[in-house]
MDAnalysis code that builds the backbone (N, CA, C; Angstrom):
import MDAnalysis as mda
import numpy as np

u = mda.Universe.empty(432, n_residues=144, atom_resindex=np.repeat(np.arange(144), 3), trajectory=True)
u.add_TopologyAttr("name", ["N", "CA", "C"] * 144)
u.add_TopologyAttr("resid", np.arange(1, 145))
u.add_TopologyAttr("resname", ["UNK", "UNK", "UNK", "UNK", "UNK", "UNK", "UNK", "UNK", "UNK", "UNK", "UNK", "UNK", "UNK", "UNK", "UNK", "UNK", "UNK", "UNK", "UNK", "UNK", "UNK", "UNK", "UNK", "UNK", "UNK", "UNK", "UNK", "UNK", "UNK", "UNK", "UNK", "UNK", "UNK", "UNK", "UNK", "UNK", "UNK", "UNK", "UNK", "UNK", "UNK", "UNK", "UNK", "UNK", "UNK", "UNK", "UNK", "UNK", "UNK", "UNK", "UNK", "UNK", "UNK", "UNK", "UNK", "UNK", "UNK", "UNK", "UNK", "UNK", "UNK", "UNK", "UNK", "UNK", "UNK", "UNK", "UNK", "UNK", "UNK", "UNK", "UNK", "UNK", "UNK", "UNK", "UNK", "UNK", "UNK", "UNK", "UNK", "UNK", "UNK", "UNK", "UNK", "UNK", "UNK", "UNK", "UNK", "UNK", "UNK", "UNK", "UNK", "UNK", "UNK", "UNK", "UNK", "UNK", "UNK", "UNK", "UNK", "UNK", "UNK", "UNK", "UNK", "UNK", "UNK", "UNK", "UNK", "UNK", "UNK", "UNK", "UNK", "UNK", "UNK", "UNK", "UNK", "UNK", "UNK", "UNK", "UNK", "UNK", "UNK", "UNK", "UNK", "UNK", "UNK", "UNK", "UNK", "UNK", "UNK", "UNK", "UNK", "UNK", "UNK", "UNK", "UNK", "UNK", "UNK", "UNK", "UNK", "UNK", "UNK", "UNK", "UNK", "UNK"])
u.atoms.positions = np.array([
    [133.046, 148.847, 47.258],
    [131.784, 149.419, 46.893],
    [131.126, 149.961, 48.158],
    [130.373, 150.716, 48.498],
    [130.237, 151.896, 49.258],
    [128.856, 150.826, 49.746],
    [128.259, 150.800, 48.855],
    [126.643, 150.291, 49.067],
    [126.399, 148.653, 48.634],
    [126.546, 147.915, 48.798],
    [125.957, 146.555, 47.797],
    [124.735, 146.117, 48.211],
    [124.061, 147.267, 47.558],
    [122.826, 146.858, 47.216],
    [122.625, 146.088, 45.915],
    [121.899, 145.207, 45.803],
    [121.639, 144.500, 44.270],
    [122.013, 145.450, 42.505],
    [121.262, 146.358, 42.889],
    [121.489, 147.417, 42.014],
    [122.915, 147.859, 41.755],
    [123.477, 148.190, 42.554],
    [124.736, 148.561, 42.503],
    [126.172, 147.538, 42.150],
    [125.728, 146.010, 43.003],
    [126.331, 145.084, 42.222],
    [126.266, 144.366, 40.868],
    [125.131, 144.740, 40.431],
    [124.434, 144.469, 38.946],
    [125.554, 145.269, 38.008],
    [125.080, 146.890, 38.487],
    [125.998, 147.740, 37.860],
    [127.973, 147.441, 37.546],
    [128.039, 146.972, 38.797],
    [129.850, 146.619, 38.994],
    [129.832, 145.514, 37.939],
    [129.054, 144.668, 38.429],
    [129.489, 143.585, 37.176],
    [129.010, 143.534, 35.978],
    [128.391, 144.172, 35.692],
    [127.771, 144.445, 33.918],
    [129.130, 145.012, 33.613],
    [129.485, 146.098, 34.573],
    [130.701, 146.701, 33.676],
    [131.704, 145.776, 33.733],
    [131.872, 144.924, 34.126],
    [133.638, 143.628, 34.477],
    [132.914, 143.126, 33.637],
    [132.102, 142.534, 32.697],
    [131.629, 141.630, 31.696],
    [131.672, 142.450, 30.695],
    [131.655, 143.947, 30.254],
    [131.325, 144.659, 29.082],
    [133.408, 144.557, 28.800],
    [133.904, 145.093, 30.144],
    [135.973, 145.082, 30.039],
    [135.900, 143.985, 29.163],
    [135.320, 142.249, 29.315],
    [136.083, 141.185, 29.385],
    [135.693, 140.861, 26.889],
    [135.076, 141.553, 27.026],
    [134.828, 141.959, 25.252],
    [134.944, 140.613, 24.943],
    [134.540, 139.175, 25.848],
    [134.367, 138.223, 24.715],
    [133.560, 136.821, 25.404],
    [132.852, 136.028, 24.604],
    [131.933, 135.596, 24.960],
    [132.851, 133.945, 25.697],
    [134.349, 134.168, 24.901],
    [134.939, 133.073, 25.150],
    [135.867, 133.425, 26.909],
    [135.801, 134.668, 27.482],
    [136.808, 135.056, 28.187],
    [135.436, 135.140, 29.338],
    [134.079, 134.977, 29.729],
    [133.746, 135.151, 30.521],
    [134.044, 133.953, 31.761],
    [134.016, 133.969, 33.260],
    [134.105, 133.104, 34.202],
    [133.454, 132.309, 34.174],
    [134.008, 130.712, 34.488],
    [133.336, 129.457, 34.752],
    [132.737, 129.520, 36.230],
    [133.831, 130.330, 37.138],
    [133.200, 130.451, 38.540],
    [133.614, 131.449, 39.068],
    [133.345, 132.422, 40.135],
    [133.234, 133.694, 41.017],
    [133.048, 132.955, 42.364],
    [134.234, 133.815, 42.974],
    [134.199, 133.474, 44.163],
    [133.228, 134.556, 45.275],
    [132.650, 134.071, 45.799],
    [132.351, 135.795, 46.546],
    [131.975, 135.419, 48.130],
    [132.001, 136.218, 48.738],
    [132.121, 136.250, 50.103],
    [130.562, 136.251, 51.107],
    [129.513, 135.630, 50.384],
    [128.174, 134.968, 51.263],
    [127.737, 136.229, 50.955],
    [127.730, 137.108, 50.523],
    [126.512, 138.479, 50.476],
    [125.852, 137.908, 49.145],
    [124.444, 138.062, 49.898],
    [123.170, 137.378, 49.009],
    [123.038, 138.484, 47.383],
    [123.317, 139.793, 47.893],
    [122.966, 140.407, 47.008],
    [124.207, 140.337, 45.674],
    [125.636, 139.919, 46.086],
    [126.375, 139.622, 44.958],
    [126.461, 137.912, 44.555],
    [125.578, 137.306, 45.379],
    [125.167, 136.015, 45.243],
    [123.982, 135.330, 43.660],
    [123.487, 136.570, 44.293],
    [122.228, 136.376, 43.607],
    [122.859, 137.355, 41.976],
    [123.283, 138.251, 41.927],
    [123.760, 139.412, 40.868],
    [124.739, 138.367, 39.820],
    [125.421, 137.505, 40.541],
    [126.293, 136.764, 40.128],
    [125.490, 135.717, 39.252],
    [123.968, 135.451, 39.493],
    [123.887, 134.221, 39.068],
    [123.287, 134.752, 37.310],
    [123.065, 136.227, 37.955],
    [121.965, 137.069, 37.019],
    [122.873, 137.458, 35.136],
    [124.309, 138.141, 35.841],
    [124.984, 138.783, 34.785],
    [126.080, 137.592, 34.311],
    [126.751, 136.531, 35.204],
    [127.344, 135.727, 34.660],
    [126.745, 134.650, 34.728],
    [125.559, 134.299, 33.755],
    [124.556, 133.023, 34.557],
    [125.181, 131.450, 34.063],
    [126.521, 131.566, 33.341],
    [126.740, 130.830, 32.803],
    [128.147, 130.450, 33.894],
    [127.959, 131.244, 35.215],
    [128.786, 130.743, 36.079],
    [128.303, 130.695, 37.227],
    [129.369, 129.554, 38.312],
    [129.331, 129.073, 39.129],
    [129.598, 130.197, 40.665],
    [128.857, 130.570, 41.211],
    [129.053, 130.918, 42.542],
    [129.622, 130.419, 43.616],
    [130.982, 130.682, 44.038],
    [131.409, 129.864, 45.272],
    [131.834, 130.446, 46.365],
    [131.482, 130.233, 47.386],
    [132.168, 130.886, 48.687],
    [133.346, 130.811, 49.104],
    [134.117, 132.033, 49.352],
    [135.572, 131.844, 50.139],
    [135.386, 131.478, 51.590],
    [135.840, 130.396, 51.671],
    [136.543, 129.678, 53.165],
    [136.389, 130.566, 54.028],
    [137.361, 131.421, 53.753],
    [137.903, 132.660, 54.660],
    [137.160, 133.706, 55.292],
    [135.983, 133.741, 54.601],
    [134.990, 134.898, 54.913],
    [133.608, 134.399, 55.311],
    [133.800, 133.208, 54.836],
    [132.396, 132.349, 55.858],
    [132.927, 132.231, 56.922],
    [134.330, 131.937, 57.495],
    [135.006, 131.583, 58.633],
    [134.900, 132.865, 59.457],
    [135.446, 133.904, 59.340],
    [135.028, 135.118, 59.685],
    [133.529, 135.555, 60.164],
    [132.799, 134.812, 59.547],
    [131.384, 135.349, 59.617],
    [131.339, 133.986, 60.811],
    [131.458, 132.836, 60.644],
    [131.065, 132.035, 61.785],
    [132.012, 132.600, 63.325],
    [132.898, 132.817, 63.220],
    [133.924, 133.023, 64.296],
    [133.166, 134.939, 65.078],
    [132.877, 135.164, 64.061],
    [131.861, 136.618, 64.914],
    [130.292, 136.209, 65.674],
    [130.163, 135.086, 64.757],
    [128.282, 134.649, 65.512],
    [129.249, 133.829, 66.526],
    [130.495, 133.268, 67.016],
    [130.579, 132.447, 67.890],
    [130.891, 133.214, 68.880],
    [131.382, 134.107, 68.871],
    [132.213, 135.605, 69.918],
    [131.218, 135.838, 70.430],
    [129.929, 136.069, 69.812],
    [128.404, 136.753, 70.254],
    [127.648, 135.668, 70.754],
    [127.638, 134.443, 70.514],
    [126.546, 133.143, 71.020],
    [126.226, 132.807, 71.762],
    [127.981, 132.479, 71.810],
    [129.164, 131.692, 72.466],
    [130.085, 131.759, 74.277],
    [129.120, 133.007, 74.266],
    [129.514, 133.649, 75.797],
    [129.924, 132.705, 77.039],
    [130.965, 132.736, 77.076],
    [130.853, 131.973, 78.658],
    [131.218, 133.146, 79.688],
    [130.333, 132.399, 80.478],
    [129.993, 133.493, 81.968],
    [129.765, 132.198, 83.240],
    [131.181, 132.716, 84.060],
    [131.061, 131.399, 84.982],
    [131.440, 130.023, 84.883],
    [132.072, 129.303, 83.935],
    [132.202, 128.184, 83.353],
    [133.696, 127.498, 83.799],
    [133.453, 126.405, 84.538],
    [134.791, 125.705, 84.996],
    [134.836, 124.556, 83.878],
    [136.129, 124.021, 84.225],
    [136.526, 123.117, 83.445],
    [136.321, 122.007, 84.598],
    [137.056, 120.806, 84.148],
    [136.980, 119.719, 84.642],
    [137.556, 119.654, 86.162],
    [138.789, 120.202, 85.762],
    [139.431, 120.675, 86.895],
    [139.488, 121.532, 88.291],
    [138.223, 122.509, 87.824],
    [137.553, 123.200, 88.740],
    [137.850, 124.732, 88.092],
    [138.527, 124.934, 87.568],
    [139.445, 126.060, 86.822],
    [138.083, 126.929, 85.989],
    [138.799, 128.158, 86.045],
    [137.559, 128.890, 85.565],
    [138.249, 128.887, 83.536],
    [137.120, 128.585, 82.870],
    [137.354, 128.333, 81.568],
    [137.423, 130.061, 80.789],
    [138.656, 130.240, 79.945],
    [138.395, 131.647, 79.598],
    [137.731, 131.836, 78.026],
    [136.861, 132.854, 77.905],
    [136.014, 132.693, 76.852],
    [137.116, 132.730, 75.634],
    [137.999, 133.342, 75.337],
    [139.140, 133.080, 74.139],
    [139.194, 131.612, 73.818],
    [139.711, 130.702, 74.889],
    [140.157, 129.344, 74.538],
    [138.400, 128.748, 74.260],
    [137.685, 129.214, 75.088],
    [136.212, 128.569, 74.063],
    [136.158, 128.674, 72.535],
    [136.148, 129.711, 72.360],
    [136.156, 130.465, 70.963],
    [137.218, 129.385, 70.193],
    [138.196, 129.277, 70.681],
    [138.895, 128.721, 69.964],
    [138.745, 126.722, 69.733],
    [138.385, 126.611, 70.709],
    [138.122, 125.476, 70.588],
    [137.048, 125.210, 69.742],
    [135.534, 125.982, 70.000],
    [135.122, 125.622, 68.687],
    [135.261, 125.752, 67.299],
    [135.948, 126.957, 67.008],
    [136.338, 127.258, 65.793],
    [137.354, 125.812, 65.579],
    [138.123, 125.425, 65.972],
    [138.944, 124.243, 65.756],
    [138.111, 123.093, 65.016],
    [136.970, 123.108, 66.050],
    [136.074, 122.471, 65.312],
    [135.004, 122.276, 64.349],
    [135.234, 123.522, 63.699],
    [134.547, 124.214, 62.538],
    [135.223, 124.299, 61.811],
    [136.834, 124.546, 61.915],
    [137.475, 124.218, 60.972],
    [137.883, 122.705, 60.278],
    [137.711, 121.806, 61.314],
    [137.978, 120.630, 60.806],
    [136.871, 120.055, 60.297],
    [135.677, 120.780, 60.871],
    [134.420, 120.398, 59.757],
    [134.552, 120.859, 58.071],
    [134.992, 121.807, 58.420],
    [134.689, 122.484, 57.109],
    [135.838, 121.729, 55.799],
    [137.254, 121.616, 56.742],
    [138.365, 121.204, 55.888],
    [138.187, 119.610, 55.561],
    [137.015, 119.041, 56.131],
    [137.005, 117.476, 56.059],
    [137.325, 117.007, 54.510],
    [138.292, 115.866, 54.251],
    [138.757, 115.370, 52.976],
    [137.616, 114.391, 52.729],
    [137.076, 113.282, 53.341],
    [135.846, 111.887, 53.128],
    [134.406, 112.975, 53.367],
    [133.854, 112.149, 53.114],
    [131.518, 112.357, 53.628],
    [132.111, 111.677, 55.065],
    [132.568, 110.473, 55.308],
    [132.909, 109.648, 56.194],
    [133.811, 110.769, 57.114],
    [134.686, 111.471, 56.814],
    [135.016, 112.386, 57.692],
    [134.524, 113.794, 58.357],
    [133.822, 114.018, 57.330],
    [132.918, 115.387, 57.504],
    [131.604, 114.444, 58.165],
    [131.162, 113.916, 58.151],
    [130.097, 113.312, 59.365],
    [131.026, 113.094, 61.139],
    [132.083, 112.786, 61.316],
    [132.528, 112.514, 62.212],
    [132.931, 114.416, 62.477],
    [133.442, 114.756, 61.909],
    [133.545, 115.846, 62.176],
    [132.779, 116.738, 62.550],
    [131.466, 117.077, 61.845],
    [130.458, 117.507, 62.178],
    [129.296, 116.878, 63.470],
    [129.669, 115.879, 63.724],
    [129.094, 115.356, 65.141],
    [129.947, 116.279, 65.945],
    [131.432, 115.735, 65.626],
    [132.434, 116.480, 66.887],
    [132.255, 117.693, 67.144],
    [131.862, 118.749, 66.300],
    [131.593, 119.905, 66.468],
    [129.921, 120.150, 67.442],
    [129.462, 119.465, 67.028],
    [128.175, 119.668, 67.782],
    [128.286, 119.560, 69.277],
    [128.743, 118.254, 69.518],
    [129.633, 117.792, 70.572],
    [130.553, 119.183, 71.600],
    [130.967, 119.965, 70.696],
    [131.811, 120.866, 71.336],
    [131.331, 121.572, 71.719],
    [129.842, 121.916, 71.067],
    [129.014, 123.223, 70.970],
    [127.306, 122.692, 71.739],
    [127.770, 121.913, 72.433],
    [126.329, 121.454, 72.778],
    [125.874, 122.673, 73.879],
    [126.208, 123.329, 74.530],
    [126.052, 124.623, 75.467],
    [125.499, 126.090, 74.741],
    [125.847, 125.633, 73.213],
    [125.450, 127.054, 72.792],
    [124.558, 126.604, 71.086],
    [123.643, 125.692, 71.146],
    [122.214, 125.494, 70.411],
    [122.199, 126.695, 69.325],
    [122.071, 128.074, 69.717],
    [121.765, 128.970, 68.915],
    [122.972, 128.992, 67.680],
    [124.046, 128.958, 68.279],
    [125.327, 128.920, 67.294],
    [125.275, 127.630, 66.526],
    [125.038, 126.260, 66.903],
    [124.685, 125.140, 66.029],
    [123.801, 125.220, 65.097],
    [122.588, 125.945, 65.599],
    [121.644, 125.977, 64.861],
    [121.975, 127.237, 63.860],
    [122.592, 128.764, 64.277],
    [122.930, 129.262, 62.980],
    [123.846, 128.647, 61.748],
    [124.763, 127.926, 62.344],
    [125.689, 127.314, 61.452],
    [125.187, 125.950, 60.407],
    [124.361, 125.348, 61.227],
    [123.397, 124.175, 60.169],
    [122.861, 125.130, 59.431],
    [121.520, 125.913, 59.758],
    [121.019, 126.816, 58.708],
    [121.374, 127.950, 57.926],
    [122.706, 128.240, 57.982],
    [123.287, 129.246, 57.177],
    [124.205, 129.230, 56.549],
    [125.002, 127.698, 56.720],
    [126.018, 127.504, 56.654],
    [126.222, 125.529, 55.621],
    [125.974, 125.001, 56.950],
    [126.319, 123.557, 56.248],
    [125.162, 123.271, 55.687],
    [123.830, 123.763, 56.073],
    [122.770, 123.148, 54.970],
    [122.838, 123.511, 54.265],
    [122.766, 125.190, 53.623],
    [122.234, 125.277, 52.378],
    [123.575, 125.848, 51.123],
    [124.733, 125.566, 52.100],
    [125.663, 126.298, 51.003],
    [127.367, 125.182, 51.180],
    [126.998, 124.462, 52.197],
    [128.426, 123.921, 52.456],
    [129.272, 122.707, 51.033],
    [128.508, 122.833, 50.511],
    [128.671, 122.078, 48.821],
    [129.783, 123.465, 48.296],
    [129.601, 124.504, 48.536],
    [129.802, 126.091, 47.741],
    [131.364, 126.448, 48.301],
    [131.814, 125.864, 49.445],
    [132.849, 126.668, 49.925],
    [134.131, 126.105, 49.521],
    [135.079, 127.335, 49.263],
    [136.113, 127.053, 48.617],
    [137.337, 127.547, 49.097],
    [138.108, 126.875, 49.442],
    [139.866, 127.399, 49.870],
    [140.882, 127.806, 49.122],
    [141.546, 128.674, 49.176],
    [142.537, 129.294, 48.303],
    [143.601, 128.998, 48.839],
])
């Protein structure tokens, strides 16, 4: 879709609900990729379904705010060694992924410390990821 504006996703999916010609064939759940405006469209035309986020595209979206946050400039390791911003990146994403993939509450708390833990240098990226991420939607995300 060119534009997803509300309007325009309204439109896409009125028409995928008019194709599906039956009241028994509509979705229990839609997956969609964190855009508010097919978030919200979703809750409007299939209200009798569930909104869930793909894994994959919240991951994407965290791994771009971490590239941008996440900057290291100057940064040694333990060793004295100059730290390269790739293996940062990656290290926290490691730890965003094991937040996110946690199987227990008991593991996703340990996990989600550990991540903070990893990310204590870059506040702004913790703090986008609590508020955009594990507070208000991390119940929502789903792996394929």
């Amino acid at each position: 879709m060119m534009y997803e504006k509300e309007e325009h996703v309204t439109w896409a999916l009125e028409r995928c609900r008019e194709l599906l010609h039956s009241k028994d064939l509509y979705p229990n759940i839609v997956v969609v990729d964190r855009d508010n405006a097919l978030m919200n469209v979703v809750d409007i035309v299939f209200h009798e379904a569930t909104a869930l986020l793909c894994e994959y595209h919240i991951e994407r979206n965290a791994r771009a705010k971490c590239k941008t946050d996440c900057k290291v400039k100057d940064l040694k390791g333990k060793d004295g060694k100059d730290i390269k911003p790739n293996s940062t990146v990656k290290t926290i994403m490691r730890a965003w992924e094991d937040t996110v993939d946690s199987d227990t509450e008991e593991a996703y708390v340990d996990d989600c410390n550990r991540f903070k833990v990893v990310c204590e240098k870059w506040p702004k990226f913790v703090e986008y990821v609590e508020s955009t991420i594990l507070g208000p939607v991390k119940e929502k995300i789903v792996k394929f």
